[in-house]
N, C-alpha and C positions, 0 to 999 in steps of 0.2 A: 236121614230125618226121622223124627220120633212123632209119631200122632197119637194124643189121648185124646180120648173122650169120656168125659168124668161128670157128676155132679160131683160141684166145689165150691169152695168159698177164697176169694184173693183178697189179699192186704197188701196194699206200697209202704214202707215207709223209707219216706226219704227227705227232700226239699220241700216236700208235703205228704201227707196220710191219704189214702183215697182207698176204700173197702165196696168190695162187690160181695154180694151175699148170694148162698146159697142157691146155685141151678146148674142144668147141664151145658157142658162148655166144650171148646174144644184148644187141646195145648197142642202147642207147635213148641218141638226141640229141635234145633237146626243144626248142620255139623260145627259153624262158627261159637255155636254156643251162645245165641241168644233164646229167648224162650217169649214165648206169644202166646196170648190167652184170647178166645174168639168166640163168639157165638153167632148164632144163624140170622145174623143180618149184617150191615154196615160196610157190607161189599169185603174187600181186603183189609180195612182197616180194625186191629188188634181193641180190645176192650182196654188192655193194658200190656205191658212187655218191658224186657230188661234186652237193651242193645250186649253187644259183645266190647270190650272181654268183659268175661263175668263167668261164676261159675254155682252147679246145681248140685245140693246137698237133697238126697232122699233118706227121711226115717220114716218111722213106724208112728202113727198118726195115735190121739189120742182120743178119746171122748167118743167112740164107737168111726173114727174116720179110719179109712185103708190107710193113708200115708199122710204125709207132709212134705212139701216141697221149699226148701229157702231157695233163692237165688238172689246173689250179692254180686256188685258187680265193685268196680277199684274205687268209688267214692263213697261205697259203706253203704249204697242204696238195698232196700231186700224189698222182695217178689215172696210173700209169703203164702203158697199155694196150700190149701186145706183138702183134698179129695177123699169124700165121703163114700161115693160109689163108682169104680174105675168101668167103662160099659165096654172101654176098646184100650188097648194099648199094643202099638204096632211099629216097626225100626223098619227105614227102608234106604238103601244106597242106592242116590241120585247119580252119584257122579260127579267129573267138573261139568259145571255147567260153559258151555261156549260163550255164555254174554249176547249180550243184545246188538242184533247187524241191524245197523242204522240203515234205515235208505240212502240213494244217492243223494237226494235233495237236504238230508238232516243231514250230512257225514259232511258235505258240499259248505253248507253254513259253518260247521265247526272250522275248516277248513280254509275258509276266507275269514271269519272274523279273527282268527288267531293270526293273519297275516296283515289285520288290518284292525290292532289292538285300540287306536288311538280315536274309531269312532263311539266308545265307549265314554271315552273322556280324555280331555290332555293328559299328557304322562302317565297314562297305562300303559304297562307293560307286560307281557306272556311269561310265566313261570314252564308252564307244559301241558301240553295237550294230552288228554286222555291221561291224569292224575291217578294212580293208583293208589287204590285203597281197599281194607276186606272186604267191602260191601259192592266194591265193582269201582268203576273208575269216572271220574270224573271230568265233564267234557272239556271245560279248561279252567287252569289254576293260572290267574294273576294277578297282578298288583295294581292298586291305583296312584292317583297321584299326591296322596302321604303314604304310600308305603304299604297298606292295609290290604291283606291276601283277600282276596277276593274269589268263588267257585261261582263259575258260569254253566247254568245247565241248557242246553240248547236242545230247543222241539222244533218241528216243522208246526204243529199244532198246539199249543199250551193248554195243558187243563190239571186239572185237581193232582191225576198223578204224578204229573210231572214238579208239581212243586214239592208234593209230598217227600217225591224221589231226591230232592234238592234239601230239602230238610234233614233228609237222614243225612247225608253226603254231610252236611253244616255239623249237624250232631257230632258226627265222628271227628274231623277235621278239625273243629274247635278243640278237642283236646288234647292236641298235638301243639305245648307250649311253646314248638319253632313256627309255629305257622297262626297261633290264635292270636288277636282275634279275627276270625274269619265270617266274610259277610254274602250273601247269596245276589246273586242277577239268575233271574228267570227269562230267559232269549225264545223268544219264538215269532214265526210269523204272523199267525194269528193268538191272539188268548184270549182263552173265555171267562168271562165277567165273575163266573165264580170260583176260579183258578188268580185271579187278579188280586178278588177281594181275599181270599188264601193268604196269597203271598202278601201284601197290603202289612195280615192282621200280624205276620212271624217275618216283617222288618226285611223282606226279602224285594230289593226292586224287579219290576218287570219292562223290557227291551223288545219291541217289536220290530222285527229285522226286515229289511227291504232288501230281500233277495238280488233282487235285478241292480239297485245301487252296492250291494257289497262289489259285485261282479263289474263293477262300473258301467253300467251300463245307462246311466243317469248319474243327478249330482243330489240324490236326497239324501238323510242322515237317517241313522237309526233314531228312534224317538224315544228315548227315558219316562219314565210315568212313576 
């Protein structure tokens, strides 16, 4: 991974223009090859970014700037970075990373609801559990009942990140023309009202899971919202 920290200036263009002006920032270059523009708030989430594949061209900046940065990615989209003054620039080998160990309770859900496809809806059906993909894998890929692939991200708790995390998973996945178009269910046992309205606003449904009825343990159903 590559960290700068730079006053710069970004330009998108692509599906639309969006330009951020002038301050200090911080880039993330990742070994996948996407590239993240961030500043000191907003939690983890990127000002702006170019997912993978995609690739980064560095020249020689103009009009008193150190460099310039394009990044295009396969729909012709550019990340037009401007860095005026570079304050850090630093390469560091992470590793493979292991992936995220679910608890027993979230592995548990994954684990019953893929054997018990059909409380989603009639004529669901399971593709595969733990879907692989570069950004890490996906909890299960199915189908419903027209046919229409479907990525289910399952939490024991629902919130912000987890939908976010579901979004990216959608990103990637829709542009795989054997499996698009692909629609998101957000599964958890509890979700929080602004993880709800999240998912709500980016067309993604949300499934609050009755633990103890997946396990049969009762006759309740899971609840679509």
């Amino acid at each position: 991974m590559r960290l700068v920290i730079a006053r710069c200036s970004v330009d998108y263009a692509g599906r639309l223009t969006a330009h951020l002006p002038s301050a200090p920032r911080l880039i993330l270059v990742k070994q996948d090859g996407s590239v993240s523009v961030h500043a000191d708030d907003r939690a983890y989430k990127p000002l702006n970014w170019m997912s993978p594949p995609c690739t980064l061209q560095e020249a020689e900046g103009a009009d008193g700037a150190e460099a310039l940065w394009t990044v295009v990615n396969k729909a012709g989209e550019k990340l037009i970075i401007t860095l005026e003054e570079v304050l850090h620039d630093s390469s560091h080998e992470l590793g493979v990373d292991p992936g995220l160990v679910k608890d027993g309770v979230e592995a548990h859900l994954q684990e019953l609801l893929a054997d018990r496809m059909e409380v989603l809806g009639a004529g669901w059906s399971l593709i595969r559990r733990e879907y692989p993909t570069a950004i890490g894998p996906v909890d299960i890929l199915c189908r419903d009942a027209d046919g229409r692939t479907v990525a289910v991200e399952i939490k024991r708790r629902g919130e912000i990140d987890g939908v976010e995390q579901l979004t990216r998973y959608l990103e990637l996945l829709n542009r795989d023309p054997l499996l698009a178009p692909v629609k998101g269910v957000f599964a958890a046992q509890q979700i929080k009202p602004q993880a709800r309205v999240l998912a709500q606003d980016r067309g993604i449904d949300c499934v609050v899971l009755d633990y103890d009825g997946l396990r049969g343990l009762d006759d309740d159903k899971l609840k679509l919202f």
